[in-house]
C-alpha positions as CSV (number, residue, x, y, z in Angstrom):
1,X,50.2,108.2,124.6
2,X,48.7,107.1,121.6
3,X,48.6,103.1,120.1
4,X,50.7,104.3,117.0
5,X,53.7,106.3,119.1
6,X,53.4,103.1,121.5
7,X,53.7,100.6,118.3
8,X,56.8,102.9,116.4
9,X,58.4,103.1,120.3
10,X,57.9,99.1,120.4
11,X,59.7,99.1,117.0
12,X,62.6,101.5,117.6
13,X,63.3,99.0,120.9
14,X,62.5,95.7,119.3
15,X,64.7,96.8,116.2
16,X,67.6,98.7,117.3
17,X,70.0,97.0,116.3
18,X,69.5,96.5,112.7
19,X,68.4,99.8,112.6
20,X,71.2,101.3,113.8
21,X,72.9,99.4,111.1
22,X,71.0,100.7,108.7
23,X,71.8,104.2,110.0
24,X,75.7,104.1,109.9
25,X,75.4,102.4,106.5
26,X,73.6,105.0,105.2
27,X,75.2,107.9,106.4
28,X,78.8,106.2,105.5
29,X,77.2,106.3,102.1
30,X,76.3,109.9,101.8
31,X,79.1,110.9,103.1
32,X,81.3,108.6,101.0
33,X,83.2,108.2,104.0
34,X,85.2,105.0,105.4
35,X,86.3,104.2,108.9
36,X,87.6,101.4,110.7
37,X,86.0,98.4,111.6
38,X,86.5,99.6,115.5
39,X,85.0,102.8,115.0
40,X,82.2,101.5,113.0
41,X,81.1,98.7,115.6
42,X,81.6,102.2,118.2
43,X,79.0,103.7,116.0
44,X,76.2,101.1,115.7
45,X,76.4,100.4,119.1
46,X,76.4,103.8,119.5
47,X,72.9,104.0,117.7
48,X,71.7,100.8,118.9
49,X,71.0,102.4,122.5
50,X,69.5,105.8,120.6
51,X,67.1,103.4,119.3
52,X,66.6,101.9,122.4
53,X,66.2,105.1,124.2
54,X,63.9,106.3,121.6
55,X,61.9,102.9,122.1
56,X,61.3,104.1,125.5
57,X,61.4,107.8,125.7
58,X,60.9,109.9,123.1
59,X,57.3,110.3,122.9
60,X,57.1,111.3,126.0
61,X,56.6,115.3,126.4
62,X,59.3,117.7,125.8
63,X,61.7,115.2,127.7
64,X,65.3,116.7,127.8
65,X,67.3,113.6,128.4
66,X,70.1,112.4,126.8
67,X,71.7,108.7,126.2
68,X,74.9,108.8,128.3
69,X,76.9,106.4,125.9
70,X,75.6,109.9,123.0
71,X,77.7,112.4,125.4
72,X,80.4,109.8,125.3
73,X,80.1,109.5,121.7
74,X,80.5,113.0,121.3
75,X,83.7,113.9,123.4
76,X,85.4,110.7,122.2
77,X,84.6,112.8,118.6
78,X,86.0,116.1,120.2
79,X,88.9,113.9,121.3
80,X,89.3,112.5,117.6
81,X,90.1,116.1,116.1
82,X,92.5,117.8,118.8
83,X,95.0,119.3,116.7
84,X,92.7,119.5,113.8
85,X,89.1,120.8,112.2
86,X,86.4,120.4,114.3
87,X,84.6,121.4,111.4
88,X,84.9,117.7,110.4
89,X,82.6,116.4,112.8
90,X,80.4,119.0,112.6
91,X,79.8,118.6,109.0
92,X,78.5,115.2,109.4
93,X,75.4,116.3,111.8
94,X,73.3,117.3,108.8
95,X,73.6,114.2,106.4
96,X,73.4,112.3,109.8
97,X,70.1,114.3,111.2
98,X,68.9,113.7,107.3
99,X,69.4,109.4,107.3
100,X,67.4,109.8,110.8
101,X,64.6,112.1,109.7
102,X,63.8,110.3,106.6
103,X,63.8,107.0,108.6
104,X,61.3,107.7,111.2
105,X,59.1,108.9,108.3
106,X,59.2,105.8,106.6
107,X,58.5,104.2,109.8
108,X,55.7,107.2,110.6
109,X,53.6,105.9,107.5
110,X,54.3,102.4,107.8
111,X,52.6,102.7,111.5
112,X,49.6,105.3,110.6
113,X,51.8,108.2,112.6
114,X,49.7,111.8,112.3
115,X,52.0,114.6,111.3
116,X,52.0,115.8,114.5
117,X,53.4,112.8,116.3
118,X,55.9,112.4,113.5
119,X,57.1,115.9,114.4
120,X,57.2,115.0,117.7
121,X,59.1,112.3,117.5
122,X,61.8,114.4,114.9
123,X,61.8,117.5,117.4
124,X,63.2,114.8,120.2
125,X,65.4,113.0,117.8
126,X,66.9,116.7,116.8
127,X,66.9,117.7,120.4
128,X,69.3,115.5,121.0
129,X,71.6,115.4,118.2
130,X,71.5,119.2,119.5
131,X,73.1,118.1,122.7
132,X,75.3,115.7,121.2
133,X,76.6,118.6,118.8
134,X,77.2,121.4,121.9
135,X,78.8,118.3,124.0
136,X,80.9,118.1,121.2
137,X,82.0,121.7,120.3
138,X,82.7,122.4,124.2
139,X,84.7,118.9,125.1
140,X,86.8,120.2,121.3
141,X,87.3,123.4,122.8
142,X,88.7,122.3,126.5
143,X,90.9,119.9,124.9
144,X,92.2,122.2,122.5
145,X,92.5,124.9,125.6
146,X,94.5,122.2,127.3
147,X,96.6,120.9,124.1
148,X,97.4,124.7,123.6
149,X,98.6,125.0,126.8
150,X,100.9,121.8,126.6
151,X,102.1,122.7,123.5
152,X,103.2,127.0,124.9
153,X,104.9,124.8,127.6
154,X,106.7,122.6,125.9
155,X,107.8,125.7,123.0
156,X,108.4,127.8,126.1
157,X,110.9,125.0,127.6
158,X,112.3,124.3,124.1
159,X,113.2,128.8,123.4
160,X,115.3,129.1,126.4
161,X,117.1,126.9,127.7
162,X,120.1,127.1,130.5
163,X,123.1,125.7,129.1
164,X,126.0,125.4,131.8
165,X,129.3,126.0,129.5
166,X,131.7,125.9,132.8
167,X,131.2,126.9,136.6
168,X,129.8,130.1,137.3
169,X,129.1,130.7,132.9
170,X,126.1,130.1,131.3
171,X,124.1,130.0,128.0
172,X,120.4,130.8,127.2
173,X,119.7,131.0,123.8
174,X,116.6,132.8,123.2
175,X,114.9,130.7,119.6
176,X,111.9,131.6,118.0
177,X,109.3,133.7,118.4
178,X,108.2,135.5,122.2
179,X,104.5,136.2,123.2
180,X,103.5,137.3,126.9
181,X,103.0,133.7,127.8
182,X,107.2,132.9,127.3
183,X,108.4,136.4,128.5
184,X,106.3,135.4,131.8
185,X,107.9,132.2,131.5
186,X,111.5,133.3,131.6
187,X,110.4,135.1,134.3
188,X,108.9,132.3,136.5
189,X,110.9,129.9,135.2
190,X,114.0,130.5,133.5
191,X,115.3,133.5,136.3
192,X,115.0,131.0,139.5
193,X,116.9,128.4,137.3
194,X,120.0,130.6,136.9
195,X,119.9,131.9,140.3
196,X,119.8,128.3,141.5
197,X,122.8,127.4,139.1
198,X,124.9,129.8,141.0
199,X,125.6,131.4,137.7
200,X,128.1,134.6,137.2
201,X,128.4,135.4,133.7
202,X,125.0,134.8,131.7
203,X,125.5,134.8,128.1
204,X,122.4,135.8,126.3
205,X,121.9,134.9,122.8
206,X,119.7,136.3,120.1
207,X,120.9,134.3,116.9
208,X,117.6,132.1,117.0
209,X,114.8,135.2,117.3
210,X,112.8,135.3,115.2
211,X,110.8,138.8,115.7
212,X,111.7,141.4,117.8
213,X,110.0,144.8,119.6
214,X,109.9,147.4,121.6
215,X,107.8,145.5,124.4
216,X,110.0,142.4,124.1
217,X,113.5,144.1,124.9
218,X,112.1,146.0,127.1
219,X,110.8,143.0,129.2
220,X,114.3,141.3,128.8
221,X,115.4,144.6,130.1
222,X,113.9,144.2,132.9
223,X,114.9,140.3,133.4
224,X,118.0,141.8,133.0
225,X,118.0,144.4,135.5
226,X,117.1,142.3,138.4
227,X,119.5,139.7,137.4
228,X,122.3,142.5,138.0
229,X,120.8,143.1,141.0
230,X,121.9,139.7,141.8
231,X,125.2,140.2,140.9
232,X,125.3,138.3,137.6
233,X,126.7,139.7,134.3
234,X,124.7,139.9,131.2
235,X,127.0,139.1,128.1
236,X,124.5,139.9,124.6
237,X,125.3,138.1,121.6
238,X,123.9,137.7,118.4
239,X,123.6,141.3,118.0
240,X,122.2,142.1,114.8
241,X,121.3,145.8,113.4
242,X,117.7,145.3,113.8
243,X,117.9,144.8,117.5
244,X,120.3,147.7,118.1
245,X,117.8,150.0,116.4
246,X,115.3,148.9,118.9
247,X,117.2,149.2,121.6
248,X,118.3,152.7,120.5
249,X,114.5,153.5,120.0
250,X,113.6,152.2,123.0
251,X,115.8,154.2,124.9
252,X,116.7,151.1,127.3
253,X,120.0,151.7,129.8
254,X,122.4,148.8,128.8
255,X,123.9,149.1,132.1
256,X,127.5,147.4,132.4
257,X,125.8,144.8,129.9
258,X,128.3,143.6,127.2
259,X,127.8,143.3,123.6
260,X,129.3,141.1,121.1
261,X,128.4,140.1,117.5
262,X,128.3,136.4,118.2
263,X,129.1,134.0,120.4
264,X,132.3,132.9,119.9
265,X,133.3,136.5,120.6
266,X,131.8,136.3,123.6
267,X,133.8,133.2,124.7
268,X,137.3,134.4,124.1
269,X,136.0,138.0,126.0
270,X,135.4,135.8,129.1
């Protein structure tokens, strides 16, 4: 290792913190961003143990390691945008990468560093900020696979629920819009319920759909048809022209099901 790496390493360690100061400061600045005082105090200490890390590390030869409190940093930003644009975080590498670059160059020619060692020390800084970046995107992506899943859950529970009216009669109004993931869940879900509810007359309503096809009646149709099989009734209601031309189109057998423009129809029928 050469005097000048070993006097900018000594620098970065003796120095960290106001450095890492300096850092957040700037890139605040071209960013014209503001945060909180909490996420700012996350952030410098954040950078204090780069510099640290740097102090110690970086000019050794293609090392491929990573601050751990950096791959914290970056899910805890991944955490920050579930729900939103992870696009926000990712535009803030560059300027960030920039403020950092530009630093250790002014530091390069203050301690005599030869272009190649001031490349060095970039391509390790940039190495990691690589790493920091993919820890990011992937810890953003399995908590928006796991948000998205919560959420279909919680929709699915909320667009068909089992409302008891009186022994042995039921309600389920079907309310929005159905994808594979909540026909498989009034499958799994809703069918065992009214079995388990001893149910006799199941009152289906349509009112609340919002789109309808061919693949979706027909996978009601089937519901349907094993629920007959268990000796339950299926009333319809909320019949509207659009679904009858599908169902005509489809060619589905109705079966002994009942039909009846709306609900209260339904009710007196029974």
């Amino acid at each position: 290792m050469s005097k000048t790496l070993k006097k900018i390493g000594k620098h970065f360690a003796e120095n960290a913190d106001s450095l890492a100061i300096e850092v957040v400061e700037a890139v605040l600045s071209s960013l014209d961003l503001k945060i909180s005082n909490t996420e700012k105090d996350q952030a410098i200490k954040m950078y204090e143990e780069l510099f640290g890390f740097l102090g110690g590390s970086v000019v050794e030869k293609d090392y491929l390691g990573v601050p751990d409190i950096i791959l914290e940093w970056s899910k805890k930003n991944a955490q920050s945008q579930v729900g939103g644009r992870i696009s926000e975080i990712v535009l803030r590498y560059s300027p960030t990468r920039e403020v950092l670059n530009d630093l250790i160059t002014k530091l390069s020619i203050q301690y005599e560093l030869s272009l190649k060692e001031n490349a060095s020390v970039i391509k390790q800084v940039n190495k990691i900020f690589d790493l920091s970046l993919n820890e990011t995107v992937l810890a953003f992506e399995e908590l928006s696979d796991k948000h998205k899943k919560e959420a279909q859950k919680e929709l699915a529970e909320l667009s068909a629920p089992v409302v008891p009216i009186k022994e042995g009669v039921a309600i389920v109004p079907l309310i929005g819009t159905f994808d594979e993931y909540r026909i498989a869940y009034l499958g799994n879900k809703v069918l065992p319920k009214i079995v388990d509810m001893q149910v006799r007359h199941l009152i289906v309503d349509y009112s609340g759909v919002l789109t309808l096809d061919i693949e979706f009646t027909h996978s009601l149709s089937q519901l349907g048809m094993v629920l007959e099989l268990l000796d339950i009734e299926i009333i319809i209601t909320g019949m509207t022209p659009q679904l009858a031309q599908i169902i005509v189109q489809s060619g589905i057998d109705v079966g002994k099901t009942r039909y009846f423009a709306n609900l209260k129809q339904a009710l007196e029928n029974l």
